[in-house]
N, C-alpha and C positions, 0 to 999 in steps of 0.2 A: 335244320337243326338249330335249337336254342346256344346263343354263343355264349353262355354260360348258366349253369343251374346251381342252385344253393340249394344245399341240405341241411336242415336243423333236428339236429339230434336231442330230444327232451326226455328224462324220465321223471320218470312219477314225484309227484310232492313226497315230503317228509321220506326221502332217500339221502344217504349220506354224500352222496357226490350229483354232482347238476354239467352236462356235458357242456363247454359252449358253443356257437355256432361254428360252423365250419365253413368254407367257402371250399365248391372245387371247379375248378376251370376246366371250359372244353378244350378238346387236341385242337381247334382253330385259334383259339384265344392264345395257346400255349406256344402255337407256332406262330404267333406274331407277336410274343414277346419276346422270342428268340433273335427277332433281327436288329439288325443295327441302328437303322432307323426309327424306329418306333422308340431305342431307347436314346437315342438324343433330343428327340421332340420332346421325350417325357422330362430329362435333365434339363432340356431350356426352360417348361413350363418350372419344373423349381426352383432354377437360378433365381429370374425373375420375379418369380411368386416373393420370394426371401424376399429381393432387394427392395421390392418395393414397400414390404413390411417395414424394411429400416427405413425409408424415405418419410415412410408414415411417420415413424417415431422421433423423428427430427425434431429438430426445437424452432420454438416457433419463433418467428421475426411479429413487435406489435410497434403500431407508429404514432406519436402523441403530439397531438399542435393544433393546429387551426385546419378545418376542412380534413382532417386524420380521423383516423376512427377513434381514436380515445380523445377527449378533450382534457386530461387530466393524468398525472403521473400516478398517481392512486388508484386512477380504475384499470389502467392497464397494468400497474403490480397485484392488481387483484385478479385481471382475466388470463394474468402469466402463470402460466408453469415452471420448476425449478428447470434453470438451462437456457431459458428463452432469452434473445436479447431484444430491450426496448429501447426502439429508436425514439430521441426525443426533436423533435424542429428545435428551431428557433422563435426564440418567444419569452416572455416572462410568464413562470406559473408561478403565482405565491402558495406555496404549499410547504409544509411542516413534517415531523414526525413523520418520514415515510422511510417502510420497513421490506424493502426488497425481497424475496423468497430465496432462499438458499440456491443454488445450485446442485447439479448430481454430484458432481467432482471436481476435482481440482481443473482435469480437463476439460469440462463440461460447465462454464458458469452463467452464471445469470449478470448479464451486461447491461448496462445503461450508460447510453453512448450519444452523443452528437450526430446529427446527420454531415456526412462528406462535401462539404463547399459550402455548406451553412454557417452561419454565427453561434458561437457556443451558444444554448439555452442558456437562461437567469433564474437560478432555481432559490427560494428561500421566502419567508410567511413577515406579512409586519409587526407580527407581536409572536412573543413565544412566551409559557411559562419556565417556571425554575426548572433546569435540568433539561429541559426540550430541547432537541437537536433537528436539523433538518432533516438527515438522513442517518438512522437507527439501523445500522446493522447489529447491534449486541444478540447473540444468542443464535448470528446466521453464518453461514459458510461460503466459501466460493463465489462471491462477489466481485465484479470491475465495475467502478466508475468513472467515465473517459469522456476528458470533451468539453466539461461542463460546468457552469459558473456556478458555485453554491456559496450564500449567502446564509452567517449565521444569525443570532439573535442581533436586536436592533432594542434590548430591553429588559440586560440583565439575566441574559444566559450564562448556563454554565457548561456547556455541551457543546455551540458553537458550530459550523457546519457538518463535521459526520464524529461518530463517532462508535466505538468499534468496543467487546471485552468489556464492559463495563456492567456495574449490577446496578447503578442508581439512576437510571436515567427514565423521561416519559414514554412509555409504550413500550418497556419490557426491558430485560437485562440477559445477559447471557453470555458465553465466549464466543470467541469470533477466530475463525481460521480460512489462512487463501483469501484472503482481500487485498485489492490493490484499487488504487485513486491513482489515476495518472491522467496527466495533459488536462486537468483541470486549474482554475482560477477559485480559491477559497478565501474567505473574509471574516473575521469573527465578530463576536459582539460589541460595539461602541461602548459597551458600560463596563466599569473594570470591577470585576467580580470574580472572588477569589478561586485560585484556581481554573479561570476559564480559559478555553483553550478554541485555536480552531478545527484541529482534530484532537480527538480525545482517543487515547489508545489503554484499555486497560482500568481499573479500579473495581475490585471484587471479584472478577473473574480475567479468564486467560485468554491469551492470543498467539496464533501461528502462522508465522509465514505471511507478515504484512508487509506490505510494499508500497510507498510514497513515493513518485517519479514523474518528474518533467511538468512540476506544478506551480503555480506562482500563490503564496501565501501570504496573507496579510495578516497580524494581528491588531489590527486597529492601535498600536501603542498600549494596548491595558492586557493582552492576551499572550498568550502564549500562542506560539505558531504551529508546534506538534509536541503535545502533553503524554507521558510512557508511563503508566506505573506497571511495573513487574514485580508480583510478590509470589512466590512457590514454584513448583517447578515446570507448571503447565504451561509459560512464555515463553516463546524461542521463536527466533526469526524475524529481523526486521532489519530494515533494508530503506532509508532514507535518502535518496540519490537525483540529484540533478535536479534539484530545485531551487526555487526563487524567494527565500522570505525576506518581507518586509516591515518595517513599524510592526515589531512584534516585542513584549514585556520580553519576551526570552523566545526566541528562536525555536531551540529544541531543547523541553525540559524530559531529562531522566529522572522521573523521584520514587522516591520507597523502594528502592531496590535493595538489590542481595546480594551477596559474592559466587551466584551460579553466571556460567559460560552461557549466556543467550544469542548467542550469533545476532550481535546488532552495528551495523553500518549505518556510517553515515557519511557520505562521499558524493564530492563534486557541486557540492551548492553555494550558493553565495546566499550569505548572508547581509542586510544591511540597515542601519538606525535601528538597532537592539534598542530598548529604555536601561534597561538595567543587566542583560549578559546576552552573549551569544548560545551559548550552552550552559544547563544547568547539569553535572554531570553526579547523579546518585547511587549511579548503576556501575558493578563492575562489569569489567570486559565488552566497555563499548569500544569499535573501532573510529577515531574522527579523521577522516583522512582527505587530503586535497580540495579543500574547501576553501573560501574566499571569505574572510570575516571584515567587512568595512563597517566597523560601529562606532557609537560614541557611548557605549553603555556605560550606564554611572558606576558600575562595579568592575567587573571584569572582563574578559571575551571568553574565557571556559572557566568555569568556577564550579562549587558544589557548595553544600550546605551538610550533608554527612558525611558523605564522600562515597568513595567507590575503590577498587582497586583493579589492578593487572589494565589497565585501560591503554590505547595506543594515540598519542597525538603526533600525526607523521606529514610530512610535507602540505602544512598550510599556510595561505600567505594572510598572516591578521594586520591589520590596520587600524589602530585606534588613537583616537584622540586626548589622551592625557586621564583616560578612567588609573583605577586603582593600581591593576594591572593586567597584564595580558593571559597568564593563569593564574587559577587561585588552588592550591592544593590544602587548604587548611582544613578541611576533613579528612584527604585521601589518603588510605593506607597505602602500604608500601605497595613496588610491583608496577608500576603504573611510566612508560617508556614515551617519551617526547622526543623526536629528533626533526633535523633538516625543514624546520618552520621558518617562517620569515614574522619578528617579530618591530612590528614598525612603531616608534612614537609614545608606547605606555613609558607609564609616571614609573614601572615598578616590571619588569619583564617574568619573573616569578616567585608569586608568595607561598612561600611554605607555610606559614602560622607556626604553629610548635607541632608540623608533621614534615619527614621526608618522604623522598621519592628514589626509587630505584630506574636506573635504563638511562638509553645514551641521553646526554644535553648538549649534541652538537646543533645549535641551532644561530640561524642569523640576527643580531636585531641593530647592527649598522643601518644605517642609510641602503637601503640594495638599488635609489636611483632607480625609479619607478618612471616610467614611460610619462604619464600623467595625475598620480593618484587623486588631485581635485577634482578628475573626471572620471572617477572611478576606473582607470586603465592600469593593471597593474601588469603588463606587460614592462618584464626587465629589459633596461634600454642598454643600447650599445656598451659595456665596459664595465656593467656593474658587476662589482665583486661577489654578487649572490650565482652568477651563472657559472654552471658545471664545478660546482665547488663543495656540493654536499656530498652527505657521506657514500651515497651511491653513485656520484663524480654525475649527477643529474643537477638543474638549479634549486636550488632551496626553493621553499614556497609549491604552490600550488603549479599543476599544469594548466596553464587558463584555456585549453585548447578542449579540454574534456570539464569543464565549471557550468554549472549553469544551464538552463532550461534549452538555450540555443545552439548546444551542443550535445542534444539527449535525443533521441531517434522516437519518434510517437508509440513506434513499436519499445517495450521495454525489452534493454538487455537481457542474454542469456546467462550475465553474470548470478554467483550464487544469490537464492531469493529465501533459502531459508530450506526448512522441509518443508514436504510435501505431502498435506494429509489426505487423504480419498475418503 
Protein backbone atom coordinates (compact mmCIF):
# COMPACT_ATOMS: atom_id res chain seq x y z
CA UNK A 1 0.00 0.00 0.00
CA UNK A 2 1.12 3.50 -1.02
CA UNK A 3 1.75 5.49 2.43
CA UNK A 4 0.02 8.29 1.22
CA UNK A 5 -2.03 9.30 -2.02
CA UNK A 6 -2.90 12.78 -3.18
CA UNK A 7 -5.93 13.82 -4.77
CA UNK A 8 -6.29 16.85 -6.90
CA UNK A 9 -9.70 17.97 -7.57
CA UNK A 10 -9.87 20.32 -10.83
CA UNK A 11 -12.74 21.72 -12.67
CA UNK A 12 -13.15 23.16 -15.71
CA UNK A 13 -11.64 26.64 -16.87
CA UNK A 14 -13.98 29.77 -16.80
CA UNK A 15 -15.99 28.18 -13.70
CA UNK A 16 -16.75 30.41 -10.87
CA UNK A 17 -14.89 28.45 -8.03
CA UNK A 18 -11.26 26.40 -8.65
CA UNK A 19 -11.02 23.49 -5.88
CA UNK A 20 -7.54 23.52 -4.23
CA UNK A 21 -5.52 20.51 -3.77
CA UNK A 22 -6.23 18.30 -1.08
CA UNK A 23 -3.94 15.91 0.59
CA UNK A 24 -5.38 12.70 2.32
CA UNK A 25 -3.28 10.52 4.34
CA UNK A 26 -3.30 6.63 4.66
CA UNK A 27 -4.59 4.72 7.99
CA UNK A 28 -0.51 3.88 8.31
CA UNK A 29 0.58 7.45 7.96
CA UNK A 30 -2.41 8.45 10.43
CA UNK A 31 -1.46 5.91 12.78
CA UNK A 32 1.97 7.02 13.20
CA UNK A 33 1.13 10.46 13.70
CA UNK A 34 -0.75 9.48 16.58
CA UNK A 35 2.18 8.40 18.63
CA UNK A 36 4.40 10.04 20.81
CA UNK A 37 7.30 9.74 19.46
CA UNK A 38 7.13 10.64 16.09
CA UNK A 39 5.72 13.84 17.57
CA UNK A 40 8.86 14.89 19.54
CA UNK A 41 11.31 13.99 16.73
CA UNK A 42 9.01 16.38 14.65
CA UNK A 43 9.09 19.18 17.57
CA UNK A 44 12.90 18.93 17.98
CA UNK A 45 13.38 19.05 14.20
CA UNK A 46 11.48 22.70 14.61
CA UNK A 47 12.98 23.75 17.77
CA UNK A 48 16.25 23.56 16.01
CA UNK A 49 15.20 24.47 12.49
CA UNK A 50 14.12 28.03 14.34
CA UNK A 51 17.06 28.46 16.28
CA UNK A 52 19.30 28.09 13.94
CA UNK A 53 17.54 30.67 11.65
CA UNK A 54 18.25 33.17 14.52
CA UNK A 55 21.80 32.18 14.71
CA UNK A 56 21.77 33.02 11.13
CA UNK A 57 20.47 36.39 11.58
CA UNK A 58 22.96 37.39 14.05
CA UNK A 59 25.13 40.37 13.66
CA UNK A 60 28.11 40.01 12.34
CA UNK A 61 31.62 40.54 14.22
CA UNK A 62 34.24 42.30 11.14
CA UNK A 63 38.07 42.75 12.13
CA UNK A 64 40.28 45.72 10.75
CA UNK A 65 44.20 46.06 11.01
CA UNK A 66 47.10 44.62 9.67
CA UNK A 67 46.97 40.82 8.33
CA UNK A 68 42.66 41.21 9.26
CA UNK A 69 40.35 41.02 6.64
CA UNK A 70 39.59 44.76 6.25
CA UNK A 71 42.55 46.78 6.00
CA UNK A 72 40.67 49.87 6.51
CA UNK A 73 37.81 51.30 8.63
CA UNK A 74 35.65 52.27 5.45
CA UNK A 75 35.69 48.98 3.85
CA UNK A 76 34.47 47.24 6.77
CA UNK A 77 31.69 50.05 7.43
CA UNK A 78 30.92 49.31 4.08
CA UNK A 79 30.78 45.34 4.05
CA UNK A 80 28.81 45.96 7.70
CA UNK A 81 25.34 45.57 8.21
CA UNK A 82 23.15 47.72 10.77
CA UNK A 83 23.85 45.86 14.30
CA UNK A 84 27.31 44.51 13.43
CA UNK A 85 30.25 45.16 15.59
CA UNK A 86 33.59 46.20 14.17
CA UNK A 87 36.53 45.30 15.83
CA UNK A 88 39.40 47.59 15.11
CA UNK A 89 43.46 46.53 16.18
CA UNK A 90 45.64 48.59 17.04
CA UNK A 91 47.34 50.71 14.63
CA UNK A 92 47.17 54.09 13.12
CA UNK A 93 44.38 54.43 10.15
CA UNK A 94 44.54 57.99 8.80
CA UNK A 95 40.98 58.08 7.68
CA UNK A 96 38.27 60.85 7.70
CA UNK A 97 34.61 61.45 7.26
CA UNK A 98 33.60 57.92 8.22
CA UNK A 99 29.84 57.43 8.40
CA UNK A 100 28.93 54.10 10.42
CA UNK A 101 25.41 52.43 9.45
CA UNK A 102 22.75 52.83 11.85
CA UNK A 103 22.00 50.12 13.88
CA UNK A 104 18.45 48.04 14.41
CA UNK A 105 17.75 49.35 17.81
CA UNK A 106 18.59 50.84 20.69
CA UNK A 107 19.34 47.22 21.73
CA UNK A 108 20.92 46.12 18.83
CA UNK A 109 23.84 48.71 17.66
CA UNK A 110 26.31 49.00 15.39
CA UNK A 111 29.67 49.10 17.65
CA UNK A 112 33.11 50.00 16.97
CA UNK A 113 35.24 48.93 19.59
CA UNK A 114 38.90 48.30 20.47
CA UNK A 115 40.14 44.90 20.52
CA UNK A 116 40.50 43.41 24.37
CA UNK A 117 44.49 43.70 25.52
CA UNK A 118 45.31 45.81 22.69
CA UNK A 119 46.35 49.60 22.44
CA UNK A 120 43.54 51.80 21.72
CA UNK A 121 43.62 52.28 17.68
CA UNK A 122 44.66 56.03 16.42
CA UNK A 123 42.03 57.04 14.36
CA UNK A 124 42.02 60.55 12.43
CA UNK A 125 43.09 62.00 8.48
CA UNK A 126 46.17 64.78 8.24
CA UNK A 127 44.34 67.29 6.53
CA UNK A 128 40.59 67.78 6.65
CA UNK A 129 38.30 70.34 4.81
CA UNK A 130 35.87 72.98 6.47
CA UNK A 131 33.30 71.25 8.45
CA UNK A 132 34.80 67.55 8.10
CA UNK A 133 34.70 65.50 10.96
CA UNK A 134 36.42 62.20 11.58
CA UNK A 135 33.50 60.34 12.46
CA UNK A 136 29.97 61.60 10.91
CA UNK A 137 27.24 60.18 12.64
CA UNK A 138 24.51 62.92 11.58
CA UNK A 139 21.39 61.59 10.27
CA UNK A 140 22.42 57.84 11.99
CA UNK A 141 21.06 55.93 14.99
CA UNK A 142 22.26 53.47 17.56
CA UNK A 143 25.66 53.94 17.39
CA UNK A 144 28.82 52.97 20.34
CA UNK A 145 32.12 54.05 19.90
CA UNK A 146 34.50 52.45 22.67
CA UNK A 147 38.04 52.09 23.03
CA UNK A 148 39.37 54.34 20.61
CA UNK A 149 41.71 57.38 19.96
CA UNK A 150 39.98 59.87 17.56
CA UNK A 151 41.85 62.54 16.33
CA UNK A 152 40.25 65.73 14.91
CA UNK A 153 41.31 68.16 12.32
CA UNK A 154 44.98 69.27 12.32
CA UNK A 155 43.89 72.31 9.91
CA UNK A 156 41.02 74.26 10.56
CA UNK A 157 38.11 72.12 11.32
CA UNK A 158 35.20 72.82 12.52
CA UNK A 159 33.59 69.51 13.37
CA UNK A 160 36.59 68.16 15.22
CA UNK A 161 36.51 64.34 16.10
CA UNK A 162 32.81 63.12 15.99
CA UNK A 163 30.05 64.67 15.50
CA UNK A 164 26.52 63.94 15.95
CA UNK A 165 22.50 65.99 15.04
CA UNK A 166 24.03 68.43 12.90
CA UNK A 167 22.86 69.62 9.25
CA UNK A 168 26.17 71.42 8.06
CA UNK A 169 28.68 69.04 8.20
CA UNK A 170 31.03 66.93 5.09
CA UNK A 171 29.12 63.77 4.12
CA UNK A 172 25.57 64.49 4.98
CA UNK A 173 23.58 65.94 8.02
CA UNK A 174 20.92 64.56 9.77
CA UNK A 175 19.57 63.67 13.52
CA UNK A 176 21.16 61.34 15.58
CA UNK A 177 19.55 59.21 18.38
CA UNK A 178 21.10 56.33 20.85
CA UNK A 179 24.76 57.28 20.46
CA UNK A 180 27.23 56.82 23.02
CA UNK A 181 31.34 57.52 22.82
CA UNK A 182 32.85 55.91 25.77
CA UNK A 183 36.36 54.92 26.97
CA UNK A 184 37.61 56.90 24.30
CA UNK A 185 40.62 59.42 24.04
CA UNK A 186 39.39 62.67 21.59
CA UNK A 187 41.54 65.63 20.56
CA UNK A 188 40.39 68.63 18.50
CA UNK A 189 41.74 70.78 15.90
CA UNK A 190 45.05 72.74 16.68
CA UNK A 191 43.70 75.86 14.81
CA UNK A 192 41.12 78.04 16.72
CA UNK A 193 38.18 78.34 14.56
CA UNK A 194 35.09 79.55 15.57
CA UNK A 195 32.88 77.37 17.06
CA UNK A 196 35.05 74.32 16.72
CA UNK A 197 34.46 71.70 18.92
CA UNK A 198 35.64 68.20 19.61
CA UNK A 199 32.45 66.62 19.71
CA UNK A 200 29.90 68.51 18.01
CA UNK A 201 26.42 67.65 19.29
CA UNK A 202 23.40 69.26 17.41
CA UNK A 203 23.17 72.50 15.00
CA UNK A 204 20.09 72.09 12.47
CA UNK A 205 18.73 69.02 13.55
CA UNK A 206 17.99 66.95 16.66
CA UNK A 207 19.44 64.48 19.04
CA UNK A 208 18.30 61.66 21.59
CA UNK A 209 19.54 59.95 24.18
CA UNK A 210 23.41 60.73 23.96
CA UNK A 211 25.84 59.55 26.05
CA UNK A 212 29.65 60.84 26.82
CA UNK A 213 31.33 58.55 29.40
CA UNK A 214 34.75 57.51 30.71
CA UNK A 215 36.53 59.73 28.12
CA UNK A 216 39.61 61.84 28.15
CA UNK A 217 39.15 65.15 25.94
CA UNK A 218 41.30 67.53 24.85
CA UNK A 219 40.60 70.67 23.31
CA UNK A 220 43.86 71.72 22.16
CA UNK A 221 43.26 75.30 24.06
CA UNK A 222 41.19 76.97 20.87
CA UNK A 223 38.29 74.25 21.14
CA UNK A 224 35.66 73.49 22.87
CA UNK A 225 35.56 70.01 24.39
CA UNK A 226 31.66 69.07 23.90
CA UNK A 227 29.69 71.84 21.79
CA UNK A 228 25.32 71.33 22.41
CA UNK A 229 23.10 73.27 20.56
CA UNK A 230 19.47 72.51 21.34
CA UNK A 231 16.83 74.24 19.39
CA UNK A 232 12.91 72.82 19.33
CA UNK A 233 11.76 70.14 20.81
CA UNK A 234 13.26 67.09 19.01
CA UNK A 235 16.58 67.10 21.80
CA UNK A 236 16.28 65.38 25.01
CA UNK A 237 18.69 63.31 26.58
CA UNK A 238 22.18 63.70 27.35
CA UNK A 239 24.21 62.55 29.86
CA UNK A 240 28.00 63.79 30.11
CA UNK A 241 29.50 61.81 32.91
CA UNK A 242 32.89 60.72 33.99
CA UNK A 243 35.13 62.40 31.92
CA UNK A 244 38.46 63.91 31.63
CA UNK A 245 38.71 67.43 29.70
CA UNK A 246 41.62 69.15 29.21
CA UNK A 247 43.13 72.39 27.44
CA UNK A 248 39.88 73.04 26.29
CA UNK A 249 38.36 77.10 25.14
CA UNK A 250 35.42 75.91 27.12
CA UNK A 251 34.97 72.51 28.61
CA UNK A 252 31.17 72.05 27.88
CA UNK A 253 29.45 74.66 25.80
CA UNK A 254 25.36 74.81 25.97
CA UNK A 255 24.55 77.41 23.17
CA UNK A 256 21.21 78.42 21.37
CA UNK A 257 19.14 76.86 23.76
CA UNK A 258 15.58 77.34 25.05
CA UNK A 259 13.71 77.02 28.22
CA UNK A 260 12.35 73.32 27.33
CA UNK A 261 13.26 70.47 30.05
CA UNK A 262 15.87 68.20 27.95
CA UNK A 263 17.15 65.87 30.58
CA UNK A 264 20.68 67.01 30.39
CA UNK A 265 23.52 65.76 32.96
CA UNK A 266 26.58 66.42 33.47
CA UNK A 267 28.12 64.70 36.40
CA UNK A 268 31.33 63.44 37.92
CA UNK A 269 34.07 64.96 35.45
CA UNK A 270 37.04 66.94 36.15
CA UNK A 271 37.64 69.49 34.38
CA UNK A 272 41.11 71.41 33.91
CA UNK A 273 43.12 74.48 32.17
CA UNK A 274 39.75 75.89 30.80
CA UNK A 275 41.33 79.18 28.44
CA UNK A 276 38.38 80.99 29.00
CA UNK A 277 35.27 78.88 31.18
CA UNK A 278 34.49 75.72 32.35
CA UNK A 279 30.96 75.64 31.22
CA UNK A 280 29.33 77.79 28.98
CA UNK A 281 25.62 77.47 30.10
CA UNK A 282 22.81 78.61 27.48
CA UNK A 283 20.47 76.04 27.97
CA UNK A 284 17.79 75.75 30.71
CA UNK A 285 17.40 72.90 32.82
CA UNK A 286 20.99 71.64 32.69
CA UNK A 287 21.95 69.42 35.66
CA UNK A 288 25.90 70.28 36.66
CA UNK A 289 26.51 68.18 39.46
CA UNK A 290 29.85 66.73 41.34
CA UNK A 291 32.26 67.75 39.16
CA UNK A 292 35.91 68.88 39.77
CA UNK A 293 36.62 72.42 38.01
CA UNK A 294 40.66 73.13 38.38
CA UNK A 295 41.00 76.10 35.97
CA UNK A 296 42.54 79.19 35.31
CA UNK A 297 39.81 80.49 32.80
CA UNK A 298 40.20 84.04 31.97
CA UNK A 299 36.29 84.59 32.68
CA UNK A 300 34.65 82.32 34.67
CA UNK A 301 34.22 78.56 35.87
CA UNK A 302 30.22 78.56 34.81
CA UNK A 303 29.00 81.51 32.99
CA UNK A 304 26.68 82.07 29.96
CA UNK A 305 26.27 84.53 27.37
CA UNK A 306 22.20 84.50 27.11
CA UNK A 307 21.60 82.44 29.73
CA UNK A 308 19.34 79.78 30.67
CA UNK A 309 17.03 79.10 33.46
CA UNK A 310 15.76 76.50 36.22
CA UNK A 311 19.34 75.11 35.88
CA UNK A 312 20.90 73.09 39.18
CA UNK A 313 24.80 73.69 40.28
CA UNK A 314 24.88 71.19 43.24
CA UNK A 315 27.90 69.89 45.20
CA UNK A 316 31.10 70.81 43.01
CA UNK A 317 34.30 71.47 44.14
CA UNK A 318 35.77 74.59 41.65
CA UNK A 319 39.18 75.93 42.03
CA UNK A 320 40.22 78.74 40.31
CA UNK A 321 42.93 81.04 40.08
CA UNK A 322 41.88 84.59 40.43
CA UNK A 323 39.49 84.59 36.77
CA UNK A 324 36.52 87.07 37.15
CA UNK A 325 34.55 84.69 38.88
CA UNK A 326 33.50 81.49 39.91
CA UNK A 327 29.64 81.90 38.40
CA UNK A 328 28.59 84.23 36.12
CA UNK A 329 24.66 84.63 35.97
CA UNK A 330 24.54 87.91 33.96
CA UNK A 331 22.11 86.42 31.40
CA UNK A 332 20.27 83.82 33.63
CA UNK A 333 16.76 84.16 34.29
CA UNK A 334 15.34 83.34 37.38
CA UNK A 335 14.79 79.62 38.83
CA UNK A 336 18.24 78.48 38.52
CA UNK A 337 19.37 76.70 42.32
CA UNK A 338 23.32 76.62 43.43
CA UNK A 339 24.02 74.84 46.81
CA UNK A 340 26.77 72.99 48.76
CA UNK A 341 29.85 73.84 46.14
CA UNK A 342 33.12 74.49 47.18
CA UNK A 343 34.17 77.75 45.82
CA UNK A 344 37.98 78.25 46.15
CA UNK A 345 40.23 81.52 45.23
CA UNK A 346 37.99 83.65 42.51
CA UNK A 347 38.43 87.30 42.48
CA UNK A 348 34.38 87.51 42.71
CA UNK A 349 32.35 84.20 44.02
CA UNK A 350 29.04 85.27 42.15
CA UNK A 351 28.16 87.67 39.35
CA UNK A 352 24.84 88.52 38.86
CA UNK A 353 25.26 91.51 36.26
CA UNK A 354 21.77 93.36 36.49
CA UNK A 355 19.95 89.55 36.82
CA UNK A 356 19.11 87.48 39.88
CA UNK A 357 18.72 84.15 40.86
CA UNK A 358 16.30 82.05 42.83
CA UNK A 359 17.25 78.60 45.15
CA UNK A 360 19.53 77.91 47.98
CA UNK A 361 23.17 79.76 48.26
CA UNK A 362 24.36 77.75 50.97
CA UNK A 363 27.73 77.11 49.51
CA UNK A 364 31.56 77.18 50.85
CA UNK A 365 34.06 79.43 49.56
CA UNK A 366 36.49 79.70 52.83
CA UNK A 367 39.61 77.99 52.73
CA UNK A 368 37.91 74.10 52.91
CA UNK A 369 42.18 73.12 53.36
CA UNK A 370 42.49 70.91 50.62
CA UNK A 371 44.75 67.79 50.92
CA UNK A 372 47.20 69.14 48.14
CA UNK A 373 45.38 71.38 45.60
CA UNK A 374 48.95 72.26 43.65
CA UNK A 375 48.73 68.72 42.84
CA UNK A 376 45.47 68.61 41.95
CA UNK A 377 44.35 66.60 45.12
CA UNK A 378 41.41 67.85 46.37
CA UNK A 379 40.83 65.44 48.96
CA UNK A 380 39.39 67.46 52.31
CA UNK A 381 42.20 67.12 54.78
CA UNK A 382 41.68 66.24 58.48
CA UNK A 383 39.58 69.26 60.10
CA UNK A 384 38.49 71.12 57.42
CA UNK A 385 35.41 72.95 58.04
CA UNK A 386 33.85 71.98 54.48
CA UNK A 387 33.39 68.19 55.76
CA UNK A 388 29.91 67.02 56.75
CA UNK A 389 28.68 70.47 56.89
CA UNK A 390 26.57 70.92 53.88
CA UNK A 391 23.21 71.27 53.56
CA UNK A 392 22.65 67.41 53.32
CA UNK A 393 25.10 67.06 56.59
CA UNK A 394 27.34 65.36 53.51
CA UNK A 395 30.95 67.48 52.58
CA UNK A 396 30.56 70.41 50.30
CA UNK A 397 32.19 69.86 47.11
CA UNK A 398 32.50 67.11 44.96
CA UNK A 399 32.76 63.23 45.97
CA UNK A 400 36.27 62.61 44.45
CA UNK A 401 35.47 58.93 44.94
CA UNK A 402 32.83 58.81 42.04
CA UNK A 403 35.00 62.11 39.61
CA UNK A 404 36.68 61.21 36.78
CA UNK A 405 37.43 58.60 34.26
CA UNK A 406 39.27 56.39 37.02
CA UNK A 407 36.33 55.82 38.76
CA UNK A 408 33.76 55.13 35.85
CA UNK A 409 33.39 51.33 35.15
CA UNK A 410 34.14 50.57 30.99
CA UNK A 411 30.76 49.25 31.20
CA UNK A 412 28.50 52.45 31.29
CA UNK A 413 26.17 53.03 34.29
CA UNK A 414 22.62 51.97 34.54
CA UNK A 415 21.97 55.40 35.59
CA UNK A 416 19.18 57.35 33.72
CA UNK A 417 20.73 57.86 29.78
CA UNK A 418 17.81 59.56 28.62
CA UNK A 419 14.96 57.95 26.44
CA UNK A 420 14.99 55.37 24.48
CA UNK A 421 14.08 55.39 20.92
CA UNK A 422 13.70 51.87 18.74
Amino acid sequence: MRPYEIKIKMKKQNTKRQDLPSLRFSPSLKKLWRTRKFKTILILIIFFSFFGLVENSQAAELHVGSGQTYSTIASAITASSSGDTIYIHEGTYNEKSLVPKSGTDNANRTTLIRVTGENKPVIGAASYSDREATFNLNGHDNITLDGLVINGSYGGNYDGAVVMGASDTVGGGGSSNNITVQNCDLTASSVNVSQASTIRIGAGNSWINVLIYNCNIDGNFVCAGVRVNATGAGSIGLNVLNNKFINSHIAVAFKWGDDINRDINVENNIIQDSTQRSFTVDQSYVSITNNVIDTMASESAIGENWGGANCTIIHNTIYVGGITSALSFRGFSNDNVYYDNIFYNPSTIIDYGSNNTTGGHDNYSADPTFTDATSHDFTLATGSGAIGTASDSEDYGADLSLVGIDAGDETPPSYPIGLSVE
